[in-house]
C-alpha positions in Angstrom: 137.3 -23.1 86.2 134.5 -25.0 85.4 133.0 -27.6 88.0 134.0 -31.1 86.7 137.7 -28.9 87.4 136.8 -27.3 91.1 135.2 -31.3 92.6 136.5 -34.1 92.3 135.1 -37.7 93.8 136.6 -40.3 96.2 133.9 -43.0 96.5 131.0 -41.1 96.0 132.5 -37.6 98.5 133.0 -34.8 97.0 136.8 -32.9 97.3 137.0 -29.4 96.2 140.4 -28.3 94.3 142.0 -25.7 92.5 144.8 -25.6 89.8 147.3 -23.2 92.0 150.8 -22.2 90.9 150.9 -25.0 88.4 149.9 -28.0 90.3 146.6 -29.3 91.8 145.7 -28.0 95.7 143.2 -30.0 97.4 140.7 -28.8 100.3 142.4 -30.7 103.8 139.2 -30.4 105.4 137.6 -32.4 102.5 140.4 -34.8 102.3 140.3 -35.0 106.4 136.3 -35.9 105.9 137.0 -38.5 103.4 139.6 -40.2 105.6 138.3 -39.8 109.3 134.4 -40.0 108.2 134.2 -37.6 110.8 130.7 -35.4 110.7 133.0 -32.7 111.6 135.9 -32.6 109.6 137.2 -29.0 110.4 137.0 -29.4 114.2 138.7 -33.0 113.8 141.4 -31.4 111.6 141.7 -28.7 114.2 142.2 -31.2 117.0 144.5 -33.3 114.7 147.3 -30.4 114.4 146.9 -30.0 118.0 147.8 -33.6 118.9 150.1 -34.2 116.1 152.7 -31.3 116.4 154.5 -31.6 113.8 151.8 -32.0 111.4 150.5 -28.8 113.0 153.5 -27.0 112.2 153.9 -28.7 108.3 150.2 -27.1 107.4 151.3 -23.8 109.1 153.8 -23.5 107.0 153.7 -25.3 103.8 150.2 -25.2 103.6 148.2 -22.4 101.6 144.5 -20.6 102.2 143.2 -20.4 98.4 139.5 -19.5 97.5 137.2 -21.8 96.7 133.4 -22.8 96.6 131.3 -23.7 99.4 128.1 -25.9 99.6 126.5 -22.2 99.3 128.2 -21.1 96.1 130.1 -18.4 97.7 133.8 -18.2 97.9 136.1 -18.9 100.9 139.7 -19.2 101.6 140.4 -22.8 102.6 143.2 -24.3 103.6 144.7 -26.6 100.9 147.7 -28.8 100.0 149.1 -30.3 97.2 149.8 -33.8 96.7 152.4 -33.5 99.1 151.2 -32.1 101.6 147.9 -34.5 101.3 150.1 -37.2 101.4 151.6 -35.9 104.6 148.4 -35.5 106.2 147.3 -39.3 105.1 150.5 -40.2 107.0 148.8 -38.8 110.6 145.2 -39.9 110.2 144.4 -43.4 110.5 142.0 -45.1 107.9 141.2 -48.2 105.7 140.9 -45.6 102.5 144.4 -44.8 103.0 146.3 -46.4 100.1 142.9 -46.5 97.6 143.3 -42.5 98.5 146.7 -42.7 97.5 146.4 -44.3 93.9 143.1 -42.3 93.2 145.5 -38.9 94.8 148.0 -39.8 92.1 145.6 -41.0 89.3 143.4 -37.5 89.4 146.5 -35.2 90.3 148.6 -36.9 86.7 145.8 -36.5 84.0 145.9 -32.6 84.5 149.9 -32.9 84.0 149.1 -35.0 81.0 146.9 -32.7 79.4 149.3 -29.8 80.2 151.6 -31.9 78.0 149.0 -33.3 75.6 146.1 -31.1 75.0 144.4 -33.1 73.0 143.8 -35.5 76.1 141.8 -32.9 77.5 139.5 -32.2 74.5 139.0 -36.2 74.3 137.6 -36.0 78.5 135.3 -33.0 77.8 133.5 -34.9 74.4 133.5 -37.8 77.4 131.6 -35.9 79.5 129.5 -34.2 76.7 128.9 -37.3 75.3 127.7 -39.0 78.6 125.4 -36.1 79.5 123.5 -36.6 75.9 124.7 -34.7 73.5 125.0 -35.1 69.5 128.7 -35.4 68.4 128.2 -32.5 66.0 127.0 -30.4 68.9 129.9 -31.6 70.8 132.1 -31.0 67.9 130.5 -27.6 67.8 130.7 -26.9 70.8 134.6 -27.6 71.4 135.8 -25.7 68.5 133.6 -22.5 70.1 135.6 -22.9 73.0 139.1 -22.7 71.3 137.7 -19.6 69.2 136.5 -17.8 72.8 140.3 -18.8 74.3 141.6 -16.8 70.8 139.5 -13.8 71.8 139.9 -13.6 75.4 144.4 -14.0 74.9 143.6 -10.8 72.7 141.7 -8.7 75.0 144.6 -9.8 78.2 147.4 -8.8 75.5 145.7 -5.5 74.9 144.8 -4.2 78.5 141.9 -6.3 79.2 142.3 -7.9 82.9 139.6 -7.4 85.3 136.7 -10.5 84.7 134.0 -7.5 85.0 136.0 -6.2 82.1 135.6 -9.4 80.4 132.0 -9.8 81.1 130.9 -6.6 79.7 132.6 -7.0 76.6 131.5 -10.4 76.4 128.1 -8.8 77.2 128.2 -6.2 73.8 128.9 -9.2 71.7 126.3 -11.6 72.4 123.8 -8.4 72.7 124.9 -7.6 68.8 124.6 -11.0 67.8 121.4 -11.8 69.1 119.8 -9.1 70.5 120.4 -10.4 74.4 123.3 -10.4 77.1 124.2 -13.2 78.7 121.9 -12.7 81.2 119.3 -11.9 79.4 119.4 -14.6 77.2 119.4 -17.1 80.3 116.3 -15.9 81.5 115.0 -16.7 77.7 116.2 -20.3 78.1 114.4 -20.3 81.9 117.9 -21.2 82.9 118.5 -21.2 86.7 120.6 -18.3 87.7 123.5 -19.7 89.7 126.9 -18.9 87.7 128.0 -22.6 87.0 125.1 -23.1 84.7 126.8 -22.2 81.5 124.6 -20.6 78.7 126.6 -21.9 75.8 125.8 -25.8 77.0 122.3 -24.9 75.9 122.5 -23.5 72.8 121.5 -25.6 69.8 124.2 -26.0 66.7 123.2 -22.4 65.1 122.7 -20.2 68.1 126.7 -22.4 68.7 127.6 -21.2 65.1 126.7 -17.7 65.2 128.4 -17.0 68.8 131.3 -18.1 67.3 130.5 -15.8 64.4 130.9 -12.9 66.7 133.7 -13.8 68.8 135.8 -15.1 66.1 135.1 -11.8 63.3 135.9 -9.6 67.0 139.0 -11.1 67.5 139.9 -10.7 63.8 139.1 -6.6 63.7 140.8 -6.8 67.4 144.3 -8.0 65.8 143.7 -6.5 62.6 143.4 -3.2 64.1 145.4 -3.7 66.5 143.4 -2.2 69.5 144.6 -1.1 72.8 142.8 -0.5 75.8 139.6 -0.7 76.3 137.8 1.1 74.7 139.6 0.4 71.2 138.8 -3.3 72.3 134.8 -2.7 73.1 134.5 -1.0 69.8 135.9 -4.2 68.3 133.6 -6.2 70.2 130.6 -4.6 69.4 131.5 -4.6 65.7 132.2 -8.2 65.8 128.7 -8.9 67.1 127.1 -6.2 64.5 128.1 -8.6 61.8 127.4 -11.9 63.7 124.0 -9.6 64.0 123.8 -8.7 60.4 124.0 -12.3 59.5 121.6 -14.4 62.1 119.1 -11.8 60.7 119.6 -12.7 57.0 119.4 -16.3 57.6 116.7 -16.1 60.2 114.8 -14.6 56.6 115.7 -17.2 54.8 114.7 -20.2 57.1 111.4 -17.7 57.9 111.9 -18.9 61.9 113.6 -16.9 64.9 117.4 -19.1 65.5 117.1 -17.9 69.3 115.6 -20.7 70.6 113.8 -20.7 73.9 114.7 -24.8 74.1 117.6 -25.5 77.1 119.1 -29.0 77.7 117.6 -28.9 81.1 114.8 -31.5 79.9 114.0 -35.4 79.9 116.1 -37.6 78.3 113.7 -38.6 75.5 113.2 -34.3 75.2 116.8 -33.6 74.8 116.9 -36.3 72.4 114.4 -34.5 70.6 116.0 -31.0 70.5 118.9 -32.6 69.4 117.6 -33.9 65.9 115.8 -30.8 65.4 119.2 -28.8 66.1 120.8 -31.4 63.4 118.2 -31.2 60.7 118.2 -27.6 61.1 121.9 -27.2 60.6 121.5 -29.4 57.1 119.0 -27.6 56.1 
């Protein structure tokens, strides 16, 4: 999930959560440091359950350890609750943020419901947050529609055997490196991306290098049904074809413009410099 999913914020803190057996759990120990303003929030939860007994016995039983993210980047279990639950442990820790907590709880914990329901809610909040970090609404636009095109591909490849995320990765990997000539990886060291994993490649692509990665995915997924492949490697061979003609074309109209349409340009830059990339990506999509 990406990060504007996995943190939310309370007045400026940060709570982690996760979307777990079809409902939003929160981290306790974030909630508990939002409401106490403790500097300590795990031993002050710990000394909580110990005082309150049968709050202590509630989160030992109702309350899950899921993985999630540390400060660090790595994954730990955590002990998390749902609204419930967080609303149970509100109930035992004294504070001024209590009520604001509990309309901002069931504001944040209803728009994922919402856009359960109504999916087009949830393409409306990611051009919101698109929009506010600086991009162009045809990159936006872009953008979204390569993300509905990679959800087609990936359902196919879970249909047809496909189910560890290394799995994923590599074919993912074949595609990109038929299209244009890089993995993932690779390419992010082209862009001088950083390496952590929640920087996401495709948010700094321009519109073509957009365009021909949906090229790839969306021809694979196409040979993938029309073929009807099964396992894996029925499925890689369909990847790597996919790309091969996402390949075939980015080279033909790379002759044609007489300019490389791997660009080295990231939207890691200056306001006034993303600005710029921007109408270069647009006039070079007219063109």
């Amino acid at each position: 999930m990406a990060e504007k999913d996995t943190l939310v914020v309370f007045q400026s803190k940060r709570i982690r959560r996760i979307w777990f057996k079809n409902e939003w759990y929160y981290s306790l120990i974030d909630v508990t440091g939002v409401l106490s303003g403790s500097v300590n929030p795990t031993d002050y939860l710990k000394k909580l359950r110990k005082r309150d007994i049968e709050l202590g016995s509630y989160i030992g039983t109702d309350c899950p350890h899921v993985e999630m993210l540390t400060e660090t980047g790595k994954k730990r279990n955590v002990l998390a609750g749902n609204t419930k639950d967080v609303f149970r442990l509100i109930q035992s820790i004294p504070s001024k943020n209590a009520e604001p907590f509990k309309r901002w709880l069931a504001k944040v914990g209803k728009e994922r419901i919402d856009e359960i329901e109504n999916p087009e809610l949830a393409q409306t909040r990611m051009k919101e947050i698109y929009s506010a970090k600086g991009y162009s609404k045809d990159w936006i636009d872009k953008r979204l529609r390569g993300m509905a095109i990679r959800q087609n591909l990936t359902d196919e490849w879970k249909e047809r055997g496909i189910e560890e995320q290394k799995d994923f990765a590599i074919l993912t990997a074949e595609i990109s490196k038929a299209t244009f000539g890089m993995t993932p990886s690779e390419y992010k060291i082209f862009k001088n991306l950083p390496k952590q994993s929640k920087v996401n490649l495709r948010d700094h692509m321009n519109d073509l290098e957009l365009i021909f990665t949906m090229l790839g995915e969306g021809v694979s997924t196409e040979i993938t049904r029309n073929e009807d492949a099964q396992g894996y490697s029925e499925v890689e061979g369909a990847a790597k074809r996919g790309g091969k003609v996402a390949g075939n074309a980015r080279k033909e109209a790379e002759k044609e413009l007489g300019r490389p349409l791997v660009s080295e340009e990231n939207y890691l830059s200056k306001p006034e410099k993303t600005k710029k990339l921007q109408d270069k990506s647009k006039k070079s999509s007219t063109k």
